[in-house]
RODO-2510 file (C-alpha; in nm, 4 decimals, decimal comma):
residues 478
     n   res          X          Y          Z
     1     x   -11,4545    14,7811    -7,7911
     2     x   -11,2197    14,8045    -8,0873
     3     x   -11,1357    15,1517    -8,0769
     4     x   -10,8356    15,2945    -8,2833
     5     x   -10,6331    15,4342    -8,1697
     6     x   -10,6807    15,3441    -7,8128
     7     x   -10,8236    15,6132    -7,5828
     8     x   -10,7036    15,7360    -7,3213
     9     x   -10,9769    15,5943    -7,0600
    10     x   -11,3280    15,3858    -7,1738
    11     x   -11,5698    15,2560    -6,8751
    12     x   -11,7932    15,0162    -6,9867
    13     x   -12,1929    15,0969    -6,8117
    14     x   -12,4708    14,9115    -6,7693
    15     x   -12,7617    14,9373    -7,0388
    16     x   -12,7813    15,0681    -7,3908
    17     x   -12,8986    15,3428    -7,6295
    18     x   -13,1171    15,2924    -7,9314
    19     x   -13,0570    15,5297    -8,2142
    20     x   -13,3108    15,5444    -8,4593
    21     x   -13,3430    15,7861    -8,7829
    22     x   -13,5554    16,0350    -8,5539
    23     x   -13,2957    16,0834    -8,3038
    24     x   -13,2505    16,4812    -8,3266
    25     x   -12,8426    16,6465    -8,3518
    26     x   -12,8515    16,9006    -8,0740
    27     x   -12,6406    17,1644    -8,0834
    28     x   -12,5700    17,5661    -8,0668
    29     x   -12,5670    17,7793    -8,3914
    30     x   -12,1966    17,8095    -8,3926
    31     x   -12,1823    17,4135    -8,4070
    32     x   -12,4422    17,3638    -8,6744
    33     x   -12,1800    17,2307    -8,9245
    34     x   -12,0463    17,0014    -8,7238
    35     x   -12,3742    16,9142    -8,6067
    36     x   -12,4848    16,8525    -8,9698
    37     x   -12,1756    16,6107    -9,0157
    38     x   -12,2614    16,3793    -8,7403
    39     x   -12,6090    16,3759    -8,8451
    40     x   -12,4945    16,2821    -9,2060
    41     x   -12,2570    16,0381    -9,0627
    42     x   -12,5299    15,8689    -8,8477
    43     x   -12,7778    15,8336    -9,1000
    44     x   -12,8128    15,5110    -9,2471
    45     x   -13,0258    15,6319    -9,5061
    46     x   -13,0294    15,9234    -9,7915
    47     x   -13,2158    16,1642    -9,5060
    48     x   -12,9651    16,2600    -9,2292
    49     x   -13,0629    16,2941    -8,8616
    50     x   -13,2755    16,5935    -8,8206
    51     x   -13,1154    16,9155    -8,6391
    52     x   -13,2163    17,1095    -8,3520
    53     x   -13,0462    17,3540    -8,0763
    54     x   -13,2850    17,2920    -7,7688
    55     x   -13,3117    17,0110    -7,5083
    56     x   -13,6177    16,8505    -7,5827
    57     x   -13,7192    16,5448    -7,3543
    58     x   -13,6722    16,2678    -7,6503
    59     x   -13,3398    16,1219    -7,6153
    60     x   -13,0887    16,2836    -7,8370
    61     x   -12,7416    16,3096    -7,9098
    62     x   -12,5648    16,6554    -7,7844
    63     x   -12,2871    16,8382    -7,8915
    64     x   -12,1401    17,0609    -7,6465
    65     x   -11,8143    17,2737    -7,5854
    66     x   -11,6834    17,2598    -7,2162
    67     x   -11,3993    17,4959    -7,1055
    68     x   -11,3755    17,2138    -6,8398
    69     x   -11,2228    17,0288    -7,0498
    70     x   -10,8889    17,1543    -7,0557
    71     x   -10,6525    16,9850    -7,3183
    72     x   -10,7280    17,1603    -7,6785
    73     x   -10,8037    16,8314    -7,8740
    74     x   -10,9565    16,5840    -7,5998
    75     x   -11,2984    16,4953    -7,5390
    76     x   -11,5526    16,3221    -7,3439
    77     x   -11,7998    16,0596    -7,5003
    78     x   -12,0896    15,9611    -7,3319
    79     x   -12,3224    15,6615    -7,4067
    80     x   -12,6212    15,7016    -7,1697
    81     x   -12,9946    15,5049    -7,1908
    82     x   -13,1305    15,8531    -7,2230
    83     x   -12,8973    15,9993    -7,5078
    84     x   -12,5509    16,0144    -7,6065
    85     x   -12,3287    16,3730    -7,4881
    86     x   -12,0175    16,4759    -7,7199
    87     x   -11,7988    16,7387    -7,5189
    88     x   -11,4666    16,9023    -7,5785
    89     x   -11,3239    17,2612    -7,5142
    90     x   -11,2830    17,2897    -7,9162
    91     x   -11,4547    17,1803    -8,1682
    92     x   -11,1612    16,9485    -8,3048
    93     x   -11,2352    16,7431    -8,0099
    94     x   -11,5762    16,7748    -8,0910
    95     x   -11,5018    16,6125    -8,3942
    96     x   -11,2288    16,2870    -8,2909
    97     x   -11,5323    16,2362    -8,0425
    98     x   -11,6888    16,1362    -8,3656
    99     x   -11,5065    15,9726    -8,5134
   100     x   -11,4843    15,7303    -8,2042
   101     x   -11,8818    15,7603    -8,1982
   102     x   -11,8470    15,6001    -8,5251
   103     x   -11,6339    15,3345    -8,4319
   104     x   -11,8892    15,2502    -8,1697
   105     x   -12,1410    15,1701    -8,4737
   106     x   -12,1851    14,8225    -8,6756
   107     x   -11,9561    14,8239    -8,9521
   108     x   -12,2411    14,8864    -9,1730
   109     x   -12,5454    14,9721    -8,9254
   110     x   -12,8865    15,0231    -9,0443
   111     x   -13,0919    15,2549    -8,8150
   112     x   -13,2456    15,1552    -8,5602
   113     x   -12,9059    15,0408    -8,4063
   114     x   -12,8557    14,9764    -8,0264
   115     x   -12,5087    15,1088    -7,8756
   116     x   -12,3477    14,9706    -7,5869
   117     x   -12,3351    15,2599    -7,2822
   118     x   -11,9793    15,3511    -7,2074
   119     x   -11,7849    15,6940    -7,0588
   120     x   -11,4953    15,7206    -7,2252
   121     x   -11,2121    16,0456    -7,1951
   122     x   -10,9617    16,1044    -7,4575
   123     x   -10,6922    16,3338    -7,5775
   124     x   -10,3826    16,2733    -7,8123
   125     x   -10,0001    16,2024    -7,6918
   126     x    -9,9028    16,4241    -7,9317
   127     x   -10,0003    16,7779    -8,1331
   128     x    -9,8825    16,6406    -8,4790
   129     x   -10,0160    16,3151    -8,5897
   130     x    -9,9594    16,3606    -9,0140
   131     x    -9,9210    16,1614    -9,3198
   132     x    -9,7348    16,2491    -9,5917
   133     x    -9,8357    16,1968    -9,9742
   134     x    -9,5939    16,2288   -10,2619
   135     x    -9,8028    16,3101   -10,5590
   136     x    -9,4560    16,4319   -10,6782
   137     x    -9,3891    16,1041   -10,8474
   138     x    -9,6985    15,9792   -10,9470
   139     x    -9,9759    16,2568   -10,9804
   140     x   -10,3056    16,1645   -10,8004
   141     x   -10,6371    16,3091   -10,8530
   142     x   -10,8271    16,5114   -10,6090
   143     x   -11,0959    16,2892   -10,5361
   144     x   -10,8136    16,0362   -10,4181
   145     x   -10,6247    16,2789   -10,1683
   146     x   -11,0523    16,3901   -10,0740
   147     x   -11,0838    16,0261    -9,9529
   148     x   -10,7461    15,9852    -9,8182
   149     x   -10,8615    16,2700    -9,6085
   150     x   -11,1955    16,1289    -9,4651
   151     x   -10,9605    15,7642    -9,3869
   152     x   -10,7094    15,9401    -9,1815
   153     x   -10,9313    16,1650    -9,0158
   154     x   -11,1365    15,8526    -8,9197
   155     x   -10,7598    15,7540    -8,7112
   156     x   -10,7450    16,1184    -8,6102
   157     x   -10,4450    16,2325    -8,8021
   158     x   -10,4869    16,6231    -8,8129
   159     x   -10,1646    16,6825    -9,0728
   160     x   -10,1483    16,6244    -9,4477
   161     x    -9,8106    16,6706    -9,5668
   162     x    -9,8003    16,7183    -9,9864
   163     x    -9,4844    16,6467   -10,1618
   164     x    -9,5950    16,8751   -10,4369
   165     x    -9,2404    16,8998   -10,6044
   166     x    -8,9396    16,6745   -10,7284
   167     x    -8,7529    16,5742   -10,9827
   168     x    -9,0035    16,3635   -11,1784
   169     x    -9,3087    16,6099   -11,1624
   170     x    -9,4155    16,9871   -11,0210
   171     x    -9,7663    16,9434   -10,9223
   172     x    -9,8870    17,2913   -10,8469
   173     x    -9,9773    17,5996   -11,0604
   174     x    -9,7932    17,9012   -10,9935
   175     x    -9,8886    18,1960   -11,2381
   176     x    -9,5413    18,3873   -11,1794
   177     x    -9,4294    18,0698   -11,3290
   178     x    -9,6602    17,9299   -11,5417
   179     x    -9,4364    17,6784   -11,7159
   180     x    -9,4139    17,4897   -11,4078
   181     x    -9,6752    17,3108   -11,4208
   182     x    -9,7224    17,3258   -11,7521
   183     x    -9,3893    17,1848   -11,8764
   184     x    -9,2589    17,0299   -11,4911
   185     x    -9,6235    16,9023   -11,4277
   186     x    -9,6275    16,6651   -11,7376
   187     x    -9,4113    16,3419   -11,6405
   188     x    -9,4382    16,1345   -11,4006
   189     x    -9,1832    15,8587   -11,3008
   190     x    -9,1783    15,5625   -11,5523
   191     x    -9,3034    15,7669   -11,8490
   192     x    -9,6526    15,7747   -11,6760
   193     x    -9,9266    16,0428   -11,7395
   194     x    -9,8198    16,3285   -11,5001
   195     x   -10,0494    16,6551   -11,4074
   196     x   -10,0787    16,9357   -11,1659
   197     x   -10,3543    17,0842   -10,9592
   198     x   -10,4892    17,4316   -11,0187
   199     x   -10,4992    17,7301   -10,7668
   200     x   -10,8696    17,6415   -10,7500
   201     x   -10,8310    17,2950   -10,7298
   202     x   -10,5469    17,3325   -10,4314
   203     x   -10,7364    17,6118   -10,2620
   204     x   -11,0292    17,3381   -10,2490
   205     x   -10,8239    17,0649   -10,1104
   206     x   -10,6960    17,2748    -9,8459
   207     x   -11,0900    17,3779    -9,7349
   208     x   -11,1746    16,9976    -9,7454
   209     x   -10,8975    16,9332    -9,5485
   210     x   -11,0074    17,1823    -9,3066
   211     x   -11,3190    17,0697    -9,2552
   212     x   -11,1907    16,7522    -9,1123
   213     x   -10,9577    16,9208    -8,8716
   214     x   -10,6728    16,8699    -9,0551
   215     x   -10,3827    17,1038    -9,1776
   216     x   -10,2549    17,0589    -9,5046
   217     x    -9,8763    17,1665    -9,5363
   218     x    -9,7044    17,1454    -9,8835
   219     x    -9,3653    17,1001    -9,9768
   220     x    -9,1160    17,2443   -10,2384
   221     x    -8,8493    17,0740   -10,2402
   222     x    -8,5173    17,2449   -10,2898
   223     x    -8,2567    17,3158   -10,4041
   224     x    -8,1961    16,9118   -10,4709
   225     x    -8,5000    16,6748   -10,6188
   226     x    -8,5746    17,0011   -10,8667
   227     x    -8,5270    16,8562   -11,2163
   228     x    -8,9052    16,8880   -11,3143
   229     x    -8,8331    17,2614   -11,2652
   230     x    -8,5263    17,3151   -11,3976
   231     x    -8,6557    17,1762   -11,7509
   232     x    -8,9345    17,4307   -11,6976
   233     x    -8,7418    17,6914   -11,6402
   234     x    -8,3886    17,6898   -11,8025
   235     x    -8,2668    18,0158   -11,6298
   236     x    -8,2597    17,8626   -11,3097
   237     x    -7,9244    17,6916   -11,4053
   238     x    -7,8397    17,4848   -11,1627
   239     x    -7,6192    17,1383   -11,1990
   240     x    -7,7732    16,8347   -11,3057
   241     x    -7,6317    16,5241   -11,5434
   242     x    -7,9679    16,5083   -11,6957
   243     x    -8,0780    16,6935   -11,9367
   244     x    -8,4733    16,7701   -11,9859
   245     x    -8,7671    16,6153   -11,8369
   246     x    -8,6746    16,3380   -11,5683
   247     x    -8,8576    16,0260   -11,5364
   248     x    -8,6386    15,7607   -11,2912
   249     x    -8,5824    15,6992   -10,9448
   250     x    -8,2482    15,8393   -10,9046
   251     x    -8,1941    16,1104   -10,5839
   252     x    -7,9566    16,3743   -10,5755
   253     x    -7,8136    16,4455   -10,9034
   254     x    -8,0174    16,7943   -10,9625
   255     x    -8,0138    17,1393   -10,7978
   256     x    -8,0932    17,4974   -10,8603
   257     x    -7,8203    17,7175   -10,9109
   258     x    -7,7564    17,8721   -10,5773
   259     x    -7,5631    18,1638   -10,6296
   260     x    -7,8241    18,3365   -10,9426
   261     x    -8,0617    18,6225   -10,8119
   262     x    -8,3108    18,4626   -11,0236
   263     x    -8,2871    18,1690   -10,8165
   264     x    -8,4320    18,3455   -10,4935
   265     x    -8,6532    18,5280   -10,7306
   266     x    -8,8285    18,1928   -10,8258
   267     x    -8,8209    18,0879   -10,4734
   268     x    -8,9517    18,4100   -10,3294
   269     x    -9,2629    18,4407   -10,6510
   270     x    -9,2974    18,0330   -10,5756
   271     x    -9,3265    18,0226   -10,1996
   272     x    -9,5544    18,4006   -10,1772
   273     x    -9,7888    18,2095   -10,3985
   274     x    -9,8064    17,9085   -10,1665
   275     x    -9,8777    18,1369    -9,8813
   276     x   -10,1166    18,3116   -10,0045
   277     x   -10,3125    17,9878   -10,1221
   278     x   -10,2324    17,7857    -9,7188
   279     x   -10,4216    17,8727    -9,4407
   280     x   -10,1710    17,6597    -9,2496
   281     x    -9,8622    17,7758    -9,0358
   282     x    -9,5845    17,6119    -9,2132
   283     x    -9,4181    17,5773    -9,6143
   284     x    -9,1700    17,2904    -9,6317
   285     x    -8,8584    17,3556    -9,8234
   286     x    -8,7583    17,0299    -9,8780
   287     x    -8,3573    17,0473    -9,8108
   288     x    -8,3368    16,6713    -9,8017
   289     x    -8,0338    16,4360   -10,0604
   290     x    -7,8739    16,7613   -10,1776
   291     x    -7,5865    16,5736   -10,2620
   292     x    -7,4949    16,7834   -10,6085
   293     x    -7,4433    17,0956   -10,3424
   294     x    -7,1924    17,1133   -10,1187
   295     x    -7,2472    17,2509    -9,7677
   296     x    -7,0478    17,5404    -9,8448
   297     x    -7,3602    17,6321   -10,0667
   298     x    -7,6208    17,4380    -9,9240
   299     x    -7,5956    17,5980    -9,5846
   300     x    -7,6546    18,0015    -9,6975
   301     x    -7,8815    17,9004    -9,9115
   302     x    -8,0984    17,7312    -9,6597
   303     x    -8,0385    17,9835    -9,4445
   304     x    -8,1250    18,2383    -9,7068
   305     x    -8,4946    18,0200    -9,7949
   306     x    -8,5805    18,0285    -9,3780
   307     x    -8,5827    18,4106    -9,3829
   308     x    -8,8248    18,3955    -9,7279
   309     x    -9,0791    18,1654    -9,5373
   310     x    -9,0800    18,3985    -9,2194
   311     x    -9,0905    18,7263    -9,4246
   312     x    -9,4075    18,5612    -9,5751
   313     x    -9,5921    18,4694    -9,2324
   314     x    -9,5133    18,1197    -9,2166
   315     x    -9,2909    17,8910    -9,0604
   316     x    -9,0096    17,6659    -9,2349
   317     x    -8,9990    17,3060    -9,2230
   318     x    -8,7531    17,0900    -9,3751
   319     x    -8,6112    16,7892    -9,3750
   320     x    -8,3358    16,6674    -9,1256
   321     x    -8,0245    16,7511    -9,3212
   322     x    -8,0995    17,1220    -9,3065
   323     x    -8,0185    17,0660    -8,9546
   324     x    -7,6680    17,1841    -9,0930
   325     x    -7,7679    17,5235    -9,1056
   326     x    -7,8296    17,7680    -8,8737
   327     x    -8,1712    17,7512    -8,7701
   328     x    -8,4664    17,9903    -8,7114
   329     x    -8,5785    17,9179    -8,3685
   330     x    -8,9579    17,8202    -8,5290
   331     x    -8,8013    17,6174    -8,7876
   332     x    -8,9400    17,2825    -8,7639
   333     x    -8,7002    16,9859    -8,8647
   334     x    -8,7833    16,6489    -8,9811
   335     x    -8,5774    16,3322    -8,8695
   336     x    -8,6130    16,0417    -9,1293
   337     x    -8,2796    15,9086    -9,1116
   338     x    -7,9894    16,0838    -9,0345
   339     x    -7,9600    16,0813    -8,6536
   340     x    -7,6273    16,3284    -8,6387
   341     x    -7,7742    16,6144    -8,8423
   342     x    -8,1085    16,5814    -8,6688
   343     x    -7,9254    16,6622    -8,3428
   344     x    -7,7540    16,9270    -8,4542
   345     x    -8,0835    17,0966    -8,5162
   346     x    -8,2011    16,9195    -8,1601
   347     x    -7,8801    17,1124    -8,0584
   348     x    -8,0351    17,4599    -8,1748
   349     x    -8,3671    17,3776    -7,9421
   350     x    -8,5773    17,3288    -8,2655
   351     x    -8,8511    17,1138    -8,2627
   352     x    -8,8925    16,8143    -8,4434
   353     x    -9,1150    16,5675    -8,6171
   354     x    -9,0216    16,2224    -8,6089
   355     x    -9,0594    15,9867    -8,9660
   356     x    -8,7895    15,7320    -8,9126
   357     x    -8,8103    15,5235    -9,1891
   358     x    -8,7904    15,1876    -9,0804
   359     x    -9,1034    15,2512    -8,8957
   360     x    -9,2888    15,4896    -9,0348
   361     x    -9,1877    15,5358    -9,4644
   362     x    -9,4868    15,3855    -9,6059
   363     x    -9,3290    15,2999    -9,8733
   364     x    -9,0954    15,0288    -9,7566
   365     x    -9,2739    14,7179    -9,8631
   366     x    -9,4267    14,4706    -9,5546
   367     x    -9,1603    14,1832    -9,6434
   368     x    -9,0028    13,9908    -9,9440
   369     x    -9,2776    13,9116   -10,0832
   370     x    -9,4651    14,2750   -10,1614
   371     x    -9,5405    14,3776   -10,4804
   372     x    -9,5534    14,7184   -10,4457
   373     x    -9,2598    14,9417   -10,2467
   374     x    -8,8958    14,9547   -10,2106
   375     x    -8,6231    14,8190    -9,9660
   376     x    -8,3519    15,0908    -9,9507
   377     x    -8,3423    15,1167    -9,5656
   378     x    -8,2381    14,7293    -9,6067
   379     x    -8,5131    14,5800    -9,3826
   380     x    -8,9023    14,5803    -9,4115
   381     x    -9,1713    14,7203    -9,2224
   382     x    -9,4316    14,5617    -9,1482
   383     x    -9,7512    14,6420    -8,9003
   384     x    -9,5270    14,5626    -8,6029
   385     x    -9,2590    14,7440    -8,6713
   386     x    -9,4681    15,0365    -8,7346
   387     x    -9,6510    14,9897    -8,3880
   388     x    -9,4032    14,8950    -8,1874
   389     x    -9,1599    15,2625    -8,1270
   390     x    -9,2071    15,5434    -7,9328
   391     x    -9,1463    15,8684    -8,0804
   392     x    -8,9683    15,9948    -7,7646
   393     x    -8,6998    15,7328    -7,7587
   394     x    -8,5703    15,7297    -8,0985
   395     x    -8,3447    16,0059    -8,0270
   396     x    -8,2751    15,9559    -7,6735
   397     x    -8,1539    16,2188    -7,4241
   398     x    -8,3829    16,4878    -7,5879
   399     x    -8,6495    16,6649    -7,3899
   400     x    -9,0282    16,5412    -7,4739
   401     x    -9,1045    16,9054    -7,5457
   402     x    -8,8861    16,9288    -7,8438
   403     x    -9,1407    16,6525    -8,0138
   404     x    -9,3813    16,7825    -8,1793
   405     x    -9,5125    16,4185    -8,2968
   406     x    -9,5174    16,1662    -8,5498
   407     x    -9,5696    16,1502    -8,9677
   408     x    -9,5842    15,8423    -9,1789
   409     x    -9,4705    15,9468    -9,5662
   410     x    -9,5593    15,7675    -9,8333
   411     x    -9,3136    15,7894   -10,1412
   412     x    -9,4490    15,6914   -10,4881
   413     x    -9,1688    15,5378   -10,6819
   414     x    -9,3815    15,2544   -10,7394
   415     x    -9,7432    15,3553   -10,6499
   416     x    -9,9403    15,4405   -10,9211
   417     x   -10,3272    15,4381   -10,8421
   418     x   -10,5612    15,4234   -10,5228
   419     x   -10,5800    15,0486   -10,4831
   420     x   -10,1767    15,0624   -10,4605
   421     x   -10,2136    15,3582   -10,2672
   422     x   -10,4340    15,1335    -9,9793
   423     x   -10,2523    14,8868   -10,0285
   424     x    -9,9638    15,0284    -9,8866
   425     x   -10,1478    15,3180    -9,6343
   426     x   -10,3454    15,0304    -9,4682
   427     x   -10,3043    14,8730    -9,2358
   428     x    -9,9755    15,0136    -9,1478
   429     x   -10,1246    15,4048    -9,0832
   430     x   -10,3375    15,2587    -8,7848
   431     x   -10,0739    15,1808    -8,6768
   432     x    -9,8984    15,5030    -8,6425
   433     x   -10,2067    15,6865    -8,5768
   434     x   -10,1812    15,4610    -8,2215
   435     x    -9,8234    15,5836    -8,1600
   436     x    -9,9201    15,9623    -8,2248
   437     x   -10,2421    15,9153    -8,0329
   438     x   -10,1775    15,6788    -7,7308
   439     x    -9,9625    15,6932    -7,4715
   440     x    -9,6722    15,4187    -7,4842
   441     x    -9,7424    15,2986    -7,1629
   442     x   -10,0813    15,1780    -7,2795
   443     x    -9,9968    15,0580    -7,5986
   444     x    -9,9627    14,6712    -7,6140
   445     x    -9,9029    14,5005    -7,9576
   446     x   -10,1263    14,1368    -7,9294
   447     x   -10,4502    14,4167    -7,7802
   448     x   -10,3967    14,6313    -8,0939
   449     x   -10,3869    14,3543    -8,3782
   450     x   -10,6069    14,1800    -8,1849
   451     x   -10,8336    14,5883    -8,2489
   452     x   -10,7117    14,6062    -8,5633
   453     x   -10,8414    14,2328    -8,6494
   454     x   -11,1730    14,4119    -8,6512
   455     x   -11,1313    14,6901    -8,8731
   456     x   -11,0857    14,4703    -9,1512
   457     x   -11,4669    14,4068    -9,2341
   458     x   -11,4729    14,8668    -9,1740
   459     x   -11,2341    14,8886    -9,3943
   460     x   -11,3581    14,6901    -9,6551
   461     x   -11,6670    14,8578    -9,6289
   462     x   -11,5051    15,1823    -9,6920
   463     x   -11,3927    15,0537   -10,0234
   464     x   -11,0190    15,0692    -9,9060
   465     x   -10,7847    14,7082   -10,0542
   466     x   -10,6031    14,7204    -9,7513
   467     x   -10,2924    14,4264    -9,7196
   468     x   -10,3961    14,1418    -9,5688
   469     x   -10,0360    14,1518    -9,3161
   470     x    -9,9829    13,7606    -9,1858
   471     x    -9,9195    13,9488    -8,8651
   472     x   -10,3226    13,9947    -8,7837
   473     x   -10,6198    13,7764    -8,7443
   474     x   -10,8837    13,8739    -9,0126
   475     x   -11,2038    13,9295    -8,9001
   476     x   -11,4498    13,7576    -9,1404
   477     x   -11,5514    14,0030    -9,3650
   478     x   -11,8573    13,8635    -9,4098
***
């Protein structure tokens, strides 16, 4: 079976189940929703399965939370003659028990289909298994992060990480600050069309998001990569040797002014907003190439921005460097690079997220020969070296509990539409959703690719123009 990621256990049994378009959705009244996904999901047809919340004696597929099942996101999936039985103790592992039930389906099945029987048991490695979009540089519609959503969640990632701010765009309206968006949000790098997402429009995003089992945490970045703002909003001061609206690729050469009240002001009007609009636990303050502010600065005023995020009910997050700082104990840190600051924050006991970007920055192209990406970290990544890692040994000597998990960012220097967007996403993020999923000692490189070979033909059917890595044997997509 070419299940991504790999599951914890699968036992192949004797026999099969036929699923036809009559099969009924069972399920109690607090699962309809979920319930009325699967049946949508089933269907091979306009009509979804149809619903029900008995046991009748027709075979049927079941739905069912199990406090037996202790672990909050694992599951049990059961493929019997008679029916096939969805379990879990929540219902996100009600729903990656889908998603694996989908797996289990033809690449493009037309009911009736006939599904192998099989027991399998499942939970994830890790709690935090996210992807990162930067719609910072290049602005992307909703409909594009809607179906980036639905692939991910297919891989059970259950974080979206939005890199709503930066120098070359602000992507999010704020009312306090209406010129934001309206000024910030109008470039994009290169010159290209910029934009910005209402309140509505976020608010929406988040739901979807939701929906899916995943949390969506967005990021202002400060005080560096905040030229898009700065033009907005003159009073913010701040040092920058560019003057205006910002369209290139340099890092570092902006931030606010640290020592104006207005400053804290904008951050404190900016980040209540966010709040107020994110569900989620956390707000990401960025903190990351803040080379225009030295640490004699940069320090207070991180340590200034932690105690506006817990005031407002949430939990900072930032990037590695603000590891320099002294640390909230729930301030979440997260390592890309910079292995000495990260363990300075390791020192403090925070937790951490691991994106180390010569395995997991999307962005980095696959090898000489990519169109699309960049090469800063001075090597390339491709599939491989985004399978083969473990998130627990690239800062060795700290305890597994201070890993939260794994995120794979995706910076948009150079990615400017969906297709570039797959290009680059796929099939590199199945690859990380193993090594957030799996544990290491059953990962094994030639049984993935030889997994991932398969979801080729699934992922063209999905519409997604994945790159077609050297490292894997294509399945025929016919």
């Amino acid at each position: 079976m070419n299940l991504l990621p790999l599951p914890r256990s699968v036992q192949n049994r004797p026999g099969t189940f036929r699923l036809t378009g009559r099969t009924p959705v069972i399920a109690s009244p607090d699962l309809q929703p979920l319930a009325a996904s699967l049946a949508r999901a089933l269907s091979s047809g306009p009509d979804p399965l149809p619903l029900g919340t008995g046991s009748p004696d027709l075979p049927a597929v079941r739905l069912e939370l199990n406090p037996e099942i202790t672990e909050a996101e694992g599951y049990r999936l059961e493929v019997e003659p008679g029916g096939i039985l969805l379990q879990a103790c929540a219902p996100a592992g009600l729903f990656w028990a889908l998603q694996t039930l989908l797996q289990l389906l033809p690449v493009r099945p037309l009911l009736p289909v006939t599904i192998d029987c099989v027991r399998i048991q499942d939970a994830p490695r890790h709690a935090w298994r996210g992807l990162m979009l930067d719609v910072a540089r290049h602005f992307f519609p909703l409909e594009d992060i809607k179906r980036l959503i639905d692939l991910a969640a297919l891989y059970k990632f259950n974080v979206l990480h939005l890199h709503l701010t930066d120098d070359q765009g602000w992507r999010l309206e704020i009312r306090s600050w209406p010129k934001l968006a309206e000024v910030g949000g109008s470039t994009a790098t290169h010159g290209d069309p910029g934009g910005y997402y209402t309140q509505a429009q976020y608010r929406e995003l988040v739901a979807y998001a939701a929906g899916r089992c995943m949390t969506v945490i967005p990021e202002i970045d400060l005080p560096s990569h905040t030229q898009a703002a700065i033009a907005a909003c003159p009073e913010l001061g701040g040092i920058s040797k560019h003057a205006g609206l910002y369209t290139g690729t340099e890092v570092g050469f902006s931030t606010l002014d640290v020592h104006k009240e207005i400053t804290y002001r904008f951050i404190q009007d900016v980040l209540g907003e966010l709040a107020a609009l994110t569900p989620g636990p956390y707000l990401h303050i960025g903190g990351d190439e803040a080379h225009s502010t030295p640490d004699t600065d940069y320090i207070p005023f991180i340590e200034r921005v932690q105690e506006i995020v817990r005031k407002l009910g949430k939990q900072p997050l930032g990037w590695e460097e603000i590891g320099k700082a002294r640390l909230l104990p729930e301030t979440v840190v997260q390592y890309w690079w910079n292995e000495t600051v990260t363990r300075q924050a390791a020192a403090q006991g925070n937790r951490l997220v691991i994106s180390p970007a010569r395995h997991a920055y999307l962005d980095i192209k696959y090898d000489a020969a990519t169109r699309l990406g960049q090469d800063w970290t001075r090597s390339y990544v491709e599939v491989r070296d985004s399978y083969a890692w473990d998130p627990l040994s690239v800062l060795p000597g700290l305890p597994p509990g201070q890993i939260l998990g794994v995120e794979a960012p995706l910076w948009t220097e150079t990615i400017v539409s969906r297709d570039d967007m797959d290009a680059m996403f796929f099939p590199r993020l199945c690859a990380i959703a193993e090594v957030g999923w799996t544990d290491a000692g059953r990962r094994e490189w030639q049984d993935f690719r030889r997994r991932l070979s398969a979801h080729g033909p699934r992922l063209t059917s999905l519409g997604v123009r994945y790159h077609p890595s050297a490292q894997i044997d294509w399945q025929n997509e016919a």
